[in-house]
C-alpha positions as CSV (number, residue, x, y, z in Angstrom):
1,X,5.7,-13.1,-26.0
2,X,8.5,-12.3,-23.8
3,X,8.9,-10.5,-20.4
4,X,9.8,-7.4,-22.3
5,X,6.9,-7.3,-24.9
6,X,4.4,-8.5,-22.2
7,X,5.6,-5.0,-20.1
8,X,5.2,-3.4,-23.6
9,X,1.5,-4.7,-24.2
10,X,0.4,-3.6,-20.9
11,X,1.7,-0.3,-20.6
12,X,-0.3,0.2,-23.8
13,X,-3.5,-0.6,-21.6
14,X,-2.7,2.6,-19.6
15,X,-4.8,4.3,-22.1
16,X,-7.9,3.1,-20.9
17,X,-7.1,4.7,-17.6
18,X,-9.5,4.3,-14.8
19,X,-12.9,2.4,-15.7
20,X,-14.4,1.5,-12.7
21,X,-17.6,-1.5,-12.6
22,X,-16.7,-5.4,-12.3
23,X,-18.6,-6.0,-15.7
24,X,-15.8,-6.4,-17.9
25,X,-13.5,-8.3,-15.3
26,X,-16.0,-10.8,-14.5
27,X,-16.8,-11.6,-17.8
28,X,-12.7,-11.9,-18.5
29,X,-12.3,-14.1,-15.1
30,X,-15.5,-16.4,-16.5
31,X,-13.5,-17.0,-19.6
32,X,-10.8,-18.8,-17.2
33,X,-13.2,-20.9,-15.0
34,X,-14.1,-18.0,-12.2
35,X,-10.3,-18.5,-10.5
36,X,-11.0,-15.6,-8.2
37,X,-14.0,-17.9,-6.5
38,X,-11.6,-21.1,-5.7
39,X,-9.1,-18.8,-3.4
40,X,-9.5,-18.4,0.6
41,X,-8.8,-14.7,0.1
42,X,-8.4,-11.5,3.2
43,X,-9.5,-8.6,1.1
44,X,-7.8,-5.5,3.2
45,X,-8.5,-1.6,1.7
46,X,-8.4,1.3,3.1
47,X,-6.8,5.0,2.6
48,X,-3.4,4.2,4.2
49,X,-2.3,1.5,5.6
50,X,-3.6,-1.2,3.7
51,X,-0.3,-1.8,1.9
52,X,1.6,-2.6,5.3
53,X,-1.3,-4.5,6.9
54,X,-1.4,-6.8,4.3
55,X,2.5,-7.8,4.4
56,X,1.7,-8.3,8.4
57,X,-0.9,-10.8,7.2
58,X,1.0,-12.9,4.6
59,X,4.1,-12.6,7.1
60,X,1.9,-14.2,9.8
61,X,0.4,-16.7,7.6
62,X,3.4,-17.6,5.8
63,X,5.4,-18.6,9.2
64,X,2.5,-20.4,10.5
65,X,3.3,-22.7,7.7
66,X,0.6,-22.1,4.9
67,X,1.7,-21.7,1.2
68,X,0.4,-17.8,0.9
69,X,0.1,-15.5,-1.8
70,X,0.3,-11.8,-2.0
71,X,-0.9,-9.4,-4.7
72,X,-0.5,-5.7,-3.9
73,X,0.2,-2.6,-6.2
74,X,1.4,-0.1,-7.2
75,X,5.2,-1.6,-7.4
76,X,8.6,-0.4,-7.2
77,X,10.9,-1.6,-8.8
78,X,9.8,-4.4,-11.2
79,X,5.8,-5.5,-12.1
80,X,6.5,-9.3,-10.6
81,X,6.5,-7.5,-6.8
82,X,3.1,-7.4,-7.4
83,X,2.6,-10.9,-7.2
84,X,4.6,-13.5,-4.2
85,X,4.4,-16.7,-2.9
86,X,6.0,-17.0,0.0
87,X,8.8,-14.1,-0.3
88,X,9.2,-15.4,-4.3
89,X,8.2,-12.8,-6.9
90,X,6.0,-14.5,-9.8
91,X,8.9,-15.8,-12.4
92,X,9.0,-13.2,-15.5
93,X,8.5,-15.8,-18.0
94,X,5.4,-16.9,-15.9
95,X,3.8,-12.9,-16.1
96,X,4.6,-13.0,-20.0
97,X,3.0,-16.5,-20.1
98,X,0.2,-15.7,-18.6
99,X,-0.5,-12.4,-20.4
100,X,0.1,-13.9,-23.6
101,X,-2.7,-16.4,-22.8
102,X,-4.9,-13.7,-21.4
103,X,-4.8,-11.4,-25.1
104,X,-6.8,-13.1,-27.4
105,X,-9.4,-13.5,-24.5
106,X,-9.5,-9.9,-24.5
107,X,-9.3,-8.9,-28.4
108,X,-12.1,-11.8,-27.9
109,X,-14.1,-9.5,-25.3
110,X,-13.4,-6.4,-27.3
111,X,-15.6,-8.2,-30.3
112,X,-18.2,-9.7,-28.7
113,X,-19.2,-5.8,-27.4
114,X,-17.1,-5.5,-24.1
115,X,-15.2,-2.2,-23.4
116,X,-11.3,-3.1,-23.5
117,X,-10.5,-4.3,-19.9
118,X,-8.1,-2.0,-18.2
119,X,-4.6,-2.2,-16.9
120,X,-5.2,-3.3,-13.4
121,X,-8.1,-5.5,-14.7
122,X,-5.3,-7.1,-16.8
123,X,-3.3,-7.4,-14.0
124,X,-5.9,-8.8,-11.3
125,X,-7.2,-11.3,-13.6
126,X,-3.4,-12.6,-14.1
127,X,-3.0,-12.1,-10.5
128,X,-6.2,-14.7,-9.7
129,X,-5.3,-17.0,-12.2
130,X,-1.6,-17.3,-11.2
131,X,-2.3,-18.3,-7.2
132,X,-4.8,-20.7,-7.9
133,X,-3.0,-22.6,-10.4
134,X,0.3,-22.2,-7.7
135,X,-2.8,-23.7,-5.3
136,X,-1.9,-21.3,-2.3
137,X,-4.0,-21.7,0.9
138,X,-4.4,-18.1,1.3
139,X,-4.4,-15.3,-0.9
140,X,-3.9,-11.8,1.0
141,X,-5.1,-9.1,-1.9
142,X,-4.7,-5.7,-1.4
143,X,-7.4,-3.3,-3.0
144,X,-6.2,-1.2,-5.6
145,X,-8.4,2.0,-5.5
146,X,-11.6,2.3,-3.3
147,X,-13.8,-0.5,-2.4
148,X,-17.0,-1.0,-4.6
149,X,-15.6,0.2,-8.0
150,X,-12.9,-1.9,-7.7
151,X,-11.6,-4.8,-9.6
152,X,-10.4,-6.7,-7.1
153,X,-14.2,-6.6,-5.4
154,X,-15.3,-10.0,-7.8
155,X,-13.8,-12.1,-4.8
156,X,-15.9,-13.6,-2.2
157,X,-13.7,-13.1,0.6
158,X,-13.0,-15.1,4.1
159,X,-12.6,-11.7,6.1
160,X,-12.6,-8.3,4.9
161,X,-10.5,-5.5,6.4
162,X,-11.0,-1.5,6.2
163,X,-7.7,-0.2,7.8
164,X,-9.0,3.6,7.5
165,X,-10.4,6.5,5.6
166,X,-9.1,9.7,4.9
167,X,-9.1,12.4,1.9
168,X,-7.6,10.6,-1.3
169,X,-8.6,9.9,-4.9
170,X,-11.7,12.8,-4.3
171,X,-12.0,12.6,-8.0
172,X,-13.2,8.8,-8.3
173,X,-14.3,8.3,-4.4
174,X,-16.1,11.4,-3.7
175,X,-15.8,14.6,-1.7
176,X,-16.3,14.0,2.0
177,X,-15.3,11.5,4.1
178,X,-19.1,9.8,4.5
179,X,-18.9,9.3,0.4
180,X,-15.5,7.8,0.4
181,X,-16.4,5.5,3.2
182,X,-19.1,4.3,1.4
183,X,-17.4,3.4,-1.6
184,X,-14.2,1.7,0.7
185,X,-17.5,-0.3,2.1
186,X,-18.3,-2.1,-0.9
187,X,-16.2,-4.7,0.3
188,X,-18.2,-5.5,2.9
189,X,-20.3,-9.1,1.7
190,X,-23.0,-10.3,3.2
191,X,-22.5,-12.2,6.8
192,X,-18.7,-11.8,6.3
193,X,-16.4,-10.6,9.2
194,X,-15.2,-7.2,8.9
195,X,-12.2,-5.8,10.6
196,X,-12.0,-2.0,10.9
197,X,-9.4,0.7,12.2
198,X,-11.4,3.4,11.0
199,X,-12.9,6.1,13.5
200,X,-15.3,8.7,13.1
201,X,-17.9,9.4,10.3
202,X,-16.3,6.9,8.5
203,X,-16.8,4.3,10.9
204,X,-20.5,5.5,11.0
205,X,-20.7,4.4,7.6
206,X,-19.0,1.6,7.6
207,X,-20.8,0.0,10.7
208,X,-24.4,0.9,8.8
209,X,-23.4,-1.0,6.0
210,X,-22.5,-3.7,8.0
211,X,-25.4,-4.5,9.7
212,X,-27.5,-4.0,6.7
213,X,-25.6,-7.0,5.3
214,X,-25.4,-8.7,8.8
215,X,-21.8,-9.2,8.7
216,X,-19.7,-9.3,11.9
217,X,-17.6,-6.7,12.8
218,X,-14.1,-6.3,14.9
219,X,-13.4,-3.3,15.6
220,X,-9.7,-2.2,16.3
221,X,-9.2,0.2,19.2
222,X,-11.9,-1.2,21.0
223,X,-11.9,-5.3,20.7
224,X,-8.1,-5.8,19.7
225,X,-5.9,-3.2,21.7
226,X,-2.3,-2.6,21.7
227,X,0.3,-0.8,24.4
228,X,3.4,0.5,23.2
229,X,6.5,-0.4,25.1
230,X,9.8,1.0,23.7
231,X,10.4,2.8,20.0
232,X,13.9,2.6,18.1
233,X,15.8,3.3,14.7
234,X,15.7,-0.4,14.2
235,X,11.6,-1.1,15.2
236,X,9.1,-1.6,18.1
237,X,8.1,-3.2,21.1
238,X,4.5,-3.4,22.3
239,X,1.9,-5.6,23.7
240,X,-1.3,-6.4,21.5
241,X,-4.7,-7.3,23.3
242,X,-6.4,-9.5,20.6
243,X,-10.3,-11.0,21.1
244,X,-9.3,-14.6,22.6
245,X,-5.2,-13.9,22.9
246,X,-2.7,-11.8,24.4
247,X,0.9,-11.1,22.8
248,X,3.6,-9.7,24.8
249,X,6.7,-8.1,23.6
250,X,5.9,-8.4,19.8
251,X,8.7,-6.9,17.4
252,X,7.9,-4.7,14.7
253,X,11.0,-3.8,12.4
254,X,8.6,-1.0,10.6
255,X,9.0,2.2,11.9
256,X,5.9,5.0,13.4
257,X,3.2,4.7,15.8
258,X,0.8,4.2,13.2
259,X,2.1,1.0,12.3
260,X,0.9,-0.7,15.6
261,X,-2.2,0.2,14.6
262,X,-1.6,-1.6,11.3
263,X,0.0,-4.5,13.1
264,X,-3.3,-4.9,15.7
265,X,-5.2,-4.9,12.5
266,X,-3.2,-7.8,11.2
267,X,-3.4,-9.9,14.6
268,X,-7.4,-8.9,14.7
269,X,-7.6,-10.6,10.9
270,X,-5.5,-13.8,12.2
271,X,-7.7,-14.3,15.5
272,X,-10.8,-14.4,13.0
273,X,-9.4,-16.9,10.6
274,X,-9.1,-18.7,13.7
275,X,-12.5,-18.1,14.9
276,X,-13.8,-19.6,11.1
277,X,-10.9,-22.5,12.0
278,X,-9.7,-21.4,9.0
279,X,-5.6,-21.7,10.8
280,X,-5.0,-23.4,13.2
281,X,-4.6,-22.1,16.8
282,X,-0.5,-21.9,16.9
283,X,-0.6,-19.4,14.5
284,X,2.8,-17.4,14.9
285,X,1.8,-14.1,14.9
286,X,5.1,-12.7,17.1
287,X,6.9,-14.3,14.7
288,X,5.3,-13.2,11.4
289,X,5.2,-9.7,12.7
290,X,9.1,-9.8,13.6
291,X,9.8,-10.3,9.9
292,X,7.5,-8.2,8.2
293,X,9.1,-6.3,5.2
294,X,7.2,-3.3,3.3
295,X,9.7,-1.7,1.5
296,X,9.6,2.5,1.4
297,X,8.0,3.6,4.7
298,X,10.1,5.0,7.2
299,X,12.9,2.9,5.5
300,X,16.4,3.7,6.3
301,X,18.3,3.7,2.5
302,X,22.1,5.5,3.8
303,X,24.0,6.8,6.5
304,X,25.8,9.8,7.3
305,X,23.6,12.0,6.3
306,X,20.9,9.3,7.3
307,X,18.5,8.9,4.3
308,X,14.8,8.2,5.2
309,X,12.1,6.9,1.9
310,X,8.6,7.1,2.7
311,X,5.4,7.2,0.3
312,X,3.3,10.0,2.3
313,X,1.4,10.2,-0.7
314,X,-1.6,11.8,0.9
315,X,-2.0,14.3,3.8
316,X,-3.0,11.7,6.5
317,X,0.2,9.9,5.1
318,X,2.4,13.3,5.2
319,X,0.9,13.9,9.2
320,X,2.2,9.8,10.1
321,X,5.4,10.8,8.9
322,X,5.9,14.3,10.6
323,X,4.7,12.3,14.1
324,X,7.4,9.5,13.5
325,X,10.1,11.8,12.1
326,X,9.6,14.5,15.8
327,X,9.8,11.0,17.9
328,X,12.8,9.3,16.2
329,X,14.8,12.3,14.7
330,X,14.2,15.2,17.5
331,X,15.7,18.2,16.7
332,X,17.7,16.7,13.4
333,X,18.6,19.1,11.0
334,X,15.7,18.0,8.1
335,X,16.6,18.3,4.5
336,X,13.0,17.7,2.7
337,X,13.2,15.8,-1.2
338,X,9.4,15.8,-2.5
339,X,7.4,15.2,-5.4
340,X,3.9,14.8,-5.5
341,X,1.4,14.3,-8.5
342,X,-1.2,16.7,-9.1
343,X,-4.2,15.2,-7.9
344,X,-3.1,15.2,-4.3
345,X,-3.7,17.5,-1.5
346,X,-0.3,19.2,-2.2
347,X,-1.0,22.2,0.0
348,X,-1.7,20.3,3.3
349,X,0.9,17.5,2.7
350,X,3.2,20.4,2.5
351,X,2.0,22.8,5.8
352,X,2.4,19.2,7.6
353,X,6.3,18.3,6.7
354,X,7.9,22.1,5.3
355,X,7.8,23.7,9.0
356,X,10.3,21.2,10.1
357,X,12.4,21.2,7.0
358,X,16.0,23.9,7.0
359,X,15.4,23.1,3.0
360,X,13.7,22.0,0.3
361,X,14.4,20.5,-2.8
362,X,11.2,19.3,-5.1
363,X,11.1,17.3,-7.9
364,X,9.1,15.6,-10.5
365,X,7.5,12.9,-10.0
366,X,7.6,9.9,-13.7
367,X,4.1,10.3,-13.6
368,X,1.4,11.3,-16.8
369,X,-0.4,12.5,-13.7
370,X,2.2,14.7,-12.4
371,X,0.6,18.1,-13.6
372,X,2.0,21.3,-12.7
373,X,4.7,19.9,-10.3
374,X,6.7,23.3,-9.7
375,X,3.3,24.7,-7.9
376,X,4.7,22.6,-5.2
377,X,7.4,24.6,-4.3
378,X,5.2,28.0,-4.1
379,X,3.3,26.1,-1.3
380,X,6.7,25.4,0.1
381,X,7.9,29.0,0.1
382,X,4.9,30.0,2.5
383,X,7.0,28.5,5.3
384,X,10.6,29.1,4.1
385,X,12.9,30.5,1.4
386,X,15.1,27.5,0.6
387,X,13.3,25.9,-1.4
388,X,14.6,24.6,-5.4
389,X,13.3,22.8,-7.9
390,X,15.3,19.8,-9.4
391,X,13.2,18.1,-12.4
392,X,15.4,14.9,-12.5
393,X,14.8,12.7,-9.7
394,X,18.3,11.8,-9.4
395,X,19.7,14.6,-9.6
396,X,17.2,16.1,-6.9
397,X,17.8,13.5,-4.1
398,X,21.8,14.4,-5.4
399,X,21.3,17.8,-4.3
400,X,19.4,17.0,-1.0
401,X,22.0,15.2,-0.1
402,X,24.6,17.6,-1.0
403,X,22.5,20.0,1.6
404,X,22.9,17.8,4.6
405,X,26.0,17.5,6.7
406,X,26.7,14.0,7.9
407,X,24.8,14.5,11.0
408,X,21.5,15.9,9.4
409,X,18.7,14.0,7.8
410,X,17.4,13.2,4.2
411,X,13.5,13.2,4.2
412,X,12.6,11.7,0.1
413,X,8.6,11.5,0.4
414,X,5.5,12.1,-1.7
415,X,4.5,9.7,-4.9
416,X,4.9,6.3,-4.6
417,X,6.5,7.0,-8.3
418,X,9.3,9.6,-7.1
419,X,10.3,7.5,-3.6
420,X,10.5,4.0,-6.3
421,X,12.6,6.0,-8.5
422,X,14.6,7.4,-6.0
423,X,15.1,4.0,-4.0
424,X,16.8,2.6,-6.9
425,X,19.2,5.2,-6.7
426,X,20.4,3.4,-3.3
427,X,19.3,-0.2,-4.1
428,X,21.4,-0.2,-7.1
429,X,24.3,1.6,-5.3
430,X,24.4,4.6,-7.9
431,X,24.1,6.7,-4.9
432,X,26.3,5.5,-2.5
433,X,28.2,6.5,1.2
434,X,31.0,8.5,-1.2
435,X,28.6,11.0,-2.0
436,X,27.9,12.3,1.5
């Protein structure tokens, strides 16, 4: 099997959707000698967040010196982001390798009684295999969608991290905050030290299920701090506070006040690995957060009209990026690109970022999930009349920025599918400074 008909044979697996329970990838990771048990893994969910506070961990561990590997998803551009080794993208031969040795397991599973594994099981059981055979020291895995249901959960991990909880994914997680803070709990094990942004009732939950399984807990806020210094187009200074350590002056080249939280989250993870010995004290967190790269959040993709990508996927996602665009773009003329998929909060995300916007264009998201995507703009026309509807996504970001003068600004936010598509318009210079 190729790279090409590997991608083939697992976008096939799409059609068994979501199947939540770790039956069916345990019994897929036994068949390769329980991989997922031999790593030194930091297991970080969460609603948002989670994404960018796991490159802060792998940046920090990787310039301390440790061989680390990341596994996040969804991707952007190409399946093999999913899976790094110190800033190198799993080879593509390797992914159709590895898949190719993975599919007779699974037409085994299939007729010994087993329910086909899923997609992202596919892809998690690769994932575990490939960085323990690449023998990294770490392995910094992101969770893919909740806590306890998820695949991901097999792993018995050094430190596990809840970054937040908000409203997302109500159809799997549950209707109020309390049930989807139980399910993001789930990765909570037994005597294992938590670290935690989350506030409110979702803390609540989180810190009850913590001392029912008597595992240590850090809380962000309160034992690791953080004081801003100075904001700019090209990052952030601040001070962070940790439990044993002080850093002064870190750099931050990601964008939004949100993302010191995410960043004191990272430094609260570090300082426990410490704590277990499990790096050694010179860990270079200044320096791993100085080069910290998460693509597609608050990124900066063109000039004159300035083009911003972010995935505000989700209404506590769409109310970070109103708050960063007021406090680095005040009073820019805002020309708004969005697509969102059906199962989000589409009205809120929109009463957060359309009474800033002078237009609107929305678009489609590439997306089975996508449902009824011109409903969007009738939300949008509560709070002004330009708004159009553009079903390519090329064409759409076109047409926003046709609406900006050079001065003005390009917002493209919503799905992580629409912002990936559109950020290859600029990363593969099909959109380019001529068209402004």
């Amino acid at each position: 099997m190729n790279y090409q008909e590997a991608m083939e044979y697992m976008q096939k697996l799409t059609k068994f959707g979501y199947n939540f329970g770790l039956g069916r990838i345990t019994e897929l990771l036994r068949r390769f000698g329980n991989p997922h048990l031999k790593l030194k893994v930091v297991h970080i969910g969460g609603t948002n967040g989670k994404g960018s506070t796991s490159a802060m961990v792998y940046s920090i561990l990787r310039e301390s010196g440790y061989r680390v590997g990341l596994y996040t998803s969804p991707h952007l551009h190409s399946y093999t982001e999913r899976f790094c080794i110190n800033g190198k993208k799993i080879p593509n031969q390797t992914v159709a390798d590895l898949i190719t040795e993975l599919r007779p397991q699974l037409d085994d599973m299939v007729k010994s009684g087993f329910e086909h594994p899923t997609e992202f099981e596919v892809g998690t059981a690769l994932a575990f295999i490939y960085f323990h055979r690449e023998k990294v020291d770490f392995l910094v895995l992101e969770v893919g969608l909740g806590g306890a249901i998820d695949s991901t959960n097999v792993v018995v991990p050094a430190v596990s991290v809840i970054t937040n909880v908000a409203m997302d994914h109500m159809e799997y997680l549950g209707g109020t905050i309390r049930e989807i803070a139980a399910v993001k709990a789930g990765i909570i094990k037994k005597e294992t030290p938590l670290v935690t942004a989350a506030a409110g009732e979702a803390l609540e939950v989180i810190l009850e299920r913590s001392r029912e399984l008597c595992a240590p807990v850090v809380q962000v806020g309160r034992d690791v701090r953080w004081r801003e210094l100075k904001c700019g187009l090209h990052g952030q200074h601040f001070d962070i506070y940790g439990t044993g350590w002080e850093y002064k002056n870190v750099f931050l080249p990601l964008l939004g006040r949100h993302q010191q939280v995410n960043a004191a989250t990272a430094v609260a993870v570090v300082e426990v690995l410490k704590d277990l010995n499990a790096v050694h004290p010179g860990c270079a967190v200044e320096r791993g957060l100085a080069r910290t790269a998460w693509p597609a959040r608050m990124e900066t993709v063109h000039q004159k009209p300035t083009v911003i990508i972010d995935a505000a996927h989700n209404y506590d996602g769409a109310v970070a990026l109103r708050r960063a665009l007021e406090e680095y773009f005040p009073g820019k003329r805002r020309v708004l690109v969005l697509g969102m998929l059906g199962d989000k909060e589409r009205s809120k995300v929109v009463a957060e970022l359309a009474p800033g916007a002078a237009s609107i264009i929305v678009t489609k998201p590439n997306s089975p999930r996508a449902g009824d995507w011109q409903l969007l703009a009738d939300e949008a026309r509560k709070f002004l009349d330009r708004v159009e509807t553009v079903e390519c996504i090329a064409e759409a970001v076109r047409a926003g920025i046709a609406a900006a003068g050079s001065d003005d600004l390009v917002v493209i936010t919503g799905s992580f599918y629409m912002v990936a598509e559109a950020r290859e318009l600029f990363m593969s210079r099909e959109i380019s400074s001529k068209e402004a």
